[in-house]
N, C-alpha and C positions, 0 to 999 in steps of 0.2 A: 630604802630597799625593802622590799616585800619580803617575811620569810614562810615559809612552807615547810610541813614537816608531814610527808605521805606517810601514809600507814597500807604493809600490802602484806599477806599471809606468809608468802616467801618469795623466792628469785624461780623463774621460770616460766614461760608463757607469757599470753599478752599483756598480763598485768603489769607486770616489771619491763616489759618492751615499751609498753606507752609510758612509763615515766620516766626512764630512761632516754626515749626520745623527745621528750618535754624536755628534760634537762639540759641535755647536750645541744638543743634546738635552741633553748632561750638566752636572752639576752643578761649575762651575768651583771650588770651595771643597775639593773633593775627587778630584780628577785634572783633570792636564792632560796635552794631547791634540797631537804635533806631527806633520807629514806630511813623507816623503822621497820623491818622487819621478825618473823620469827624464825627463818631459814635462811639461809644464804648459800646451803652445797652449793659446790660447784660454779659459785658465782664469781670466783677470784676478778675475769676480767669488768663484771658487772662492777663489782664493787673499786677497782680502777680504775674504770673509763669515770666513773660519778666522782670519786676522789680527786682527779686532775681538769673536773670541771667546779671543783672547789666546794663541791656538796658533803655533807657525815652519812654518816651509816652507820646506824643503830641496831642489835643483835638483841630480840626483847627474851627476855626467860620465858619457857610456856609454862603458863598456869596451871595444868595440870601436874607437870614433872617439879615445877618451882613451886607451887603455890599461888595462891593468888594475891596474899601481901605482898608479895617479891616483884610479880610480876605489873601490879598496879603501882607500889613506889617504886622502879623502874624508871615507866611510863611517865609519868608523874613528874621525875625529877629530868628527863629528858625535856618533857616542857617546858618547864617553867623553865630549867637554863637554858634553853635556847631563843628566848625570847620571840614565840613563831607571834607572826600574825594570824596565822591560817593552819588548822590544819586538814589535811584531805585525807580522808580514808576509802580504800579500797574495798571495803566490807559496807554490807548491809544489814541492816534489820537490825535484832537485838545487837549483834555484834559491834555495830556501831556505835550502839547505845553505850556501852562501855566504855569506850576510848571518847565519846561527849561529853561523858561527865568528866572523865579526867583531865578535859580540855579547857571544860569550863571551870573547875577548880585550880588550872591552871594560870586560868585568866585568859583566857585564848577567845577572843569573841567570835572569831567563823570558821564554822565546821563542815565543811564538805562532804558528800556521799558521792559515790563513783558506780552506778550500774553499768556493770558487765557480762552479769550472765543472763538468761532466759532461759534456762530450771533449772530446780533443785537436784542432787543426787537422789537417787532412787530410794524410798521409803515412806511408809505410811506419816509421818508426821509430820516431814517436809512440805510433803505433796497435800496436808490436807486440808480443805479451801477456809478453814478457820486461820491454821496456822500462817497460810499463805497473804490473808486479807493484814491479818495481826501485824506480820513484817513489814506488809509494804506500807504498815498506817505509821509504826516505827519509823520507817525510813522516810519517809514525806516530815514526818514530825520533827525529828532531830537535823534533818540537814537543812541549813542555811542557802547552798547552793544544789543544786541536785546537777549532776553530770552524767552522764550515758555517754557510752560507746555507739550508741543507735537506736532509733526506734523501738525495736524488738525488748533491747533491754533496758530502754526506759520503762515501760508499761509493763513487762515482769516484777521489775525490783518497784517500781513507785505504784504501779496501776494506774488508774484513770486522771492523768495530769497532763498538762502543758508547759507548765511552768520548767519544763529542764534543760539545760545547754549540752548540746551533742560537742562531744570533743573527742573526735577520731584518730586511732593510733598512726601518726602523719607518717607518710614516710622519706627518709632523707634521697632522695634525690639525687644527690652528687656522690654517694656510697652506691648506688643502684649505677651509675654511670662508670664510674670505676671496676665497677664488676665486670660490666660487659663489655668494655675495651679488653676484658683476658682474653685468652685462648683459649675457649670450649672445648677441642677437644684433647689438651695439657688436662684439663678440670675433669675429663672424663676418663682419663688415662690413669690419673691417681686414686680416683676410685675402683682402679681394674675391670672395667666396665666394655666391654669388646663391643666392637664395630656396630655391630647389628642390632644389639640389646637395644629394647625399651626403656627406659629408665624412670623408675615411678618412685614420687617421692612424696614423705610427708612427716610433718612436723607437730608434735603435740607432745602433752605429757601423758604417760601411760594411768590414763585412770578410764572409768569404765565411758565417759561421756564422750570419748574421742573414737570407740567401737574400733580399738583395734583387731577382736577375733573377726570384724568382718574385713577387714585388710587383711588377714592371712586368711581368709577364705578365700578372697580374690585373686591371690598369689599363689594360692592351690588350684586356682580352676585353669590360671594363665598357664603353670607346667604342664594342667592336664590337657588342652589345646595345645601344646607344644609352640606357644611363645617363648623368643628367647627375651629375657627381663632379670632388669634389678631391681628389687627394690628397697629404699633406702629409708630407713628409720628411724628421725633424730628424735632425742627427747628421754625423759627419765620420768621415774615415778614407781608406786606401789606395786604397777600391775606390770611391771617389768621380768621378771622372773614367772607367772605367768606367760606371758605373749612369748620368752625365748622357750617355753617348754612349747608351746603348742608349734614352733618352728621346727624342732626337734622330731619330735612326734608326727609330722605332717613331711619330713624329710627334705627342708624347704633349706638350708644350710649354707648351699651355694647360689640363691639366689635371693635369698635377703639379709641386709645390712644391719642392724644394732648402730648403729652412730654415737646415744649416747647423746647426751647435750654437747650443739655447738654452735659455734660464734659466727661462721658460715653459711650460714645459711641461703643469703642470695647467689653465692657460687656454689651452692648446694643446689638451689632453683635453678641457675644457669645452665648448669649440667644436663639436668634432666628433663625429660621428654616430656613428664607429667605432673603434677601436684594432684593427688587424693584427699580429700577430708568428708570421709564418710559418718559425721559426726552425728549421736542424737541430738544433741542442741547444742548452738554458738551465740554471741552476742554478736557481734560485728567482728568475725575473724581476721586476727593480723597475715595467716599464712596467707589468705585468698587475695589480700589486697597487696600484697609482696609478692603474690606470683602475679600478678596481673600488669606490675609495673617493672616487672624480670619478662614481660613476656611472653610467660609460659604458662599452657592451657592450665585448667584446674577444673577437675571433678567432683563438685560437692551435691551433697544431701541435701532434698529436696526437704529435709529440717531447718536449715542453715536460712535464717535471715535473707529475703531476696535484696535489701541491701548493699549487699556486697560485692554482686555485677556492677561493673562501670560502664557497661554496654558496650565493649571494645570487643566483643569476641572472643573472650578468652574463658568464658564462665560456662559451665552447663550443668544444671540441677538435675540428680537421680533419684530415685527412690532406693531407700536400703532394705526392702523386703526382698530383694534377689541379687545377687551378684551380679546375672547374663546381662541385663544393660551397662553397667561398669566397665566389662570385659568386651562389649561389643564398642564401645567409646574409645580404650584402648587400644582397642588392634585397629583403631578405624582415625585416628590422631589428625589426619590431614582434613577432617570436615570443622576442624577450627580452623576460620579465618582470623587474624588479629591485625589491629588495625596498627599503620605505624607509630614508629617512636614517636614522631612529633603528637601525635593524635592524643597515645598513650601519656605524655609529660601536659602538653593542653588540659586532656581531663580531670589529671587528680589537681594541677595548679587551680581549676574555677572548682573543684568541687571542697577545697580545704583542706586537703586529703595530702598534702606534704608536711613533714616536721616543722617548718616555718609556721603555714597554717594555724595548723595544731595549736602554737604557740604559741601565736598572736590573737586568736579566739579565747584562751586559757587567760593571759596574760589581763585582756580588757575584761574579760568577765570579772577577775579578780578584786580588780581596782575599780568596777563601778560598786562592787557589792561593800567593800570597805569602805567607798565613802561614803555612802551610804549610813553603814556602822557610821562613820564618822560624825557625820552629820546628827543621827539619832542621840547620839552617847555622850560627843565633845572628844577632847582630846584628854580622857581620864587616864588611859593606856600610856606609859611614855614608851613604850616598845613598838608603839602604832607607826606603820609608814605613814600614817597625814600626822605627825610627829614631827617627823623627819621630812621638813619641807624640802629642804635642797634636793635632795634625795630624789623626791618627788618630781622635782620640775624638770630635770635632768633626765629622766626616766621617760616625761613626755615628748620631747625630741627625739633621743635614739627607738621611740619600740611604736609609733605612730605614723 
């Protein structure tokens, strides 16, 4: 059995949604799947749904509030007892470089990189093309395997390569199906959502890269054309207290939602009329491609990875220098045509783009790159899955 020990900043967003859906997707007879984190709020049912698929969960100290001795033997001791084969980290660049070395001190021979984003947070040092060349020479250097969420943010985090396996946040399928055998409008009733409303929704964590003052601009300009509209805001973060004052301030109270992180999300999408994500930059966004297989249109920035369209009609790229095209897409909802369900489960099935997929793209990459290691090194490792022959061969029947 293969083991894996992911490394993600914390619980929230697509990071934690794609490995999560890795987990719950694959086949436990042949790898298992553990998370380390620095956060976990609000993660209770995250950190159960992984728990009863037989995975750990790791709570690391931050090295600024701990230390950095504390938080490297941690890390450290988490490896080496868990005897990973692998381990994958959700960070880039130097950050990476960290947790490489305490891999390979570990004795851990492959070490994975995961590009997901496509920019930095706003500031001169991030953004500047020395610092940016440095990271992405880091990130080619140290990972073994190179993984992207897509295009776009392969060639931000790596730069100029080919050599990466795209492995797309898949989506489950049979939870998407569940959802829409409910009753729509039961799902629109408990949000207090009256007959008429527009229903615009959108999901991210409140930091500056998801541009939610330009959501509440837009929800300011819909009252002042006297649209009737809800809009619904799932998600947490720093810039939380912020976005509910400018709600305040803007007298917007009764017609937008606060949600707060939830687990609901596709009957959040089913609900609603609309998905917004006016973001300055995404990698391969999980909302777009979960509203697109709920369904339901979605309004992104013409920032946003073209990517992300399935060519179902369900997509339209805007520009975020004015609100009036946002607001004229809105009140105008019926020039999405979307193609049906059969069309919609066809496309993400040939394009990889279900949890299965996912899983089984992950899964063979894994095991060609370790035998690989194998091959190069011998069998020096006894924690190695080509160790564990039975193991192996067993593995090749069920996940093939």
């Amino acid at each position: 059995m293969i083991k894996v020990l992911h490394i993600i900043q914390g619980y929230g967003g697509g990071v934690s949604s794609l490995v999560r859906n890795l987990i719950v997707a694959s086949d436990k007879s042949c790898i298992c799947q553990d998370v380390m984190s620095f956060i976990y709020e609000n993660g209770e049912e995250f950190i159960k749904c992984l728990n009863q698929c037989g995975s750990k969960t790791f709570l690391m100290p931050r090295p600024r509030k701990s230390g950095y001795k504390n938080f490297k033997d941690y890390v450290l001791k988490v490896m080496k007892d868990g005897g990973y084969d692998a381990v994958h980290c959700h960070s880039d660049g130097w950050r990476a470089v960290i947790f490489k070395k305490l891999a390979k001190k570990a004795g851990i021979k492959l070490f994975c990189i995961h590009a997901h984003r496509t920019s930095n947070n706003p500031g001169f040092i991030q953004n500047n093309s020395i610092y940016l060349k440095f990271n992405r020479f880091l990130s080619r250097k140290n990972a073994d395997i190179k993984f992207a969420c897509g295009t776009e943010a392969a060639r931000f985090i790596y730069g100029d390569c080919d050599d990466y396996v795209t492995i797309p946040n898949g989506i489950d399928l049979n939870k998407c199906n569940r959802v829409l055998s409910k009753n729509r409008a039961e799902l629109r009733n408990n949000l207090n959502v009256r007959e008429n409303d527009i229903v615009v929704f959108h999901a991210g964590r409140f930091v500056v890269q998801k541009n939610h003052g330009f959501i509440i601009d837009i929800a300011d300009k819909l009252r002042e054309n006297n649209v009737n509209f809800k809009l619904l805001l799932a998600g947490s973060g720093d810039l939380e207290p912020h976005v509910k004052a400018l709600i305040e301030e803007k007298r917007l109270e009764d017609n937008v939602m606060l949600l707060g992180r939830r687990n609901d999300i596709y009957e959040l999408m089913y609900a609603s009329d609309c998905v917004i994500l006016p973001s300055t930059s995404e990698g391969l966004p999980t909302v777009v491609m979960e509203s697109q297989v709920m369904g339901t249109p979605c309004l992104v920035s013409d920032n946003v990875t073209a990517e992300c369209d399935m060519k179902l009609g369900l997509v339209k790229f805007l520009s975020i220098n004015s609100v009036g095209p946002w607001i004229e897409s809105l009140t105008n909802l019926n020039e999405f045509r979307a193609s049906s369900r059969e069309v919609i489960v066809d496309t993400f099935n040939k394009n990889a783009f279900t949890s299965a997929g996912s899983f089984q793209r992950y899964l063979s990459t894994l095991q060609l790159k370790l035998g690989e290691l194998f091959l190069i090194s011998g069998a020096s490792n006894e924690n190695s899955i080509y160790n564990r022959q039975l193991s192996r061969r067993r593995c090749r029947k069920s996940c093939f």
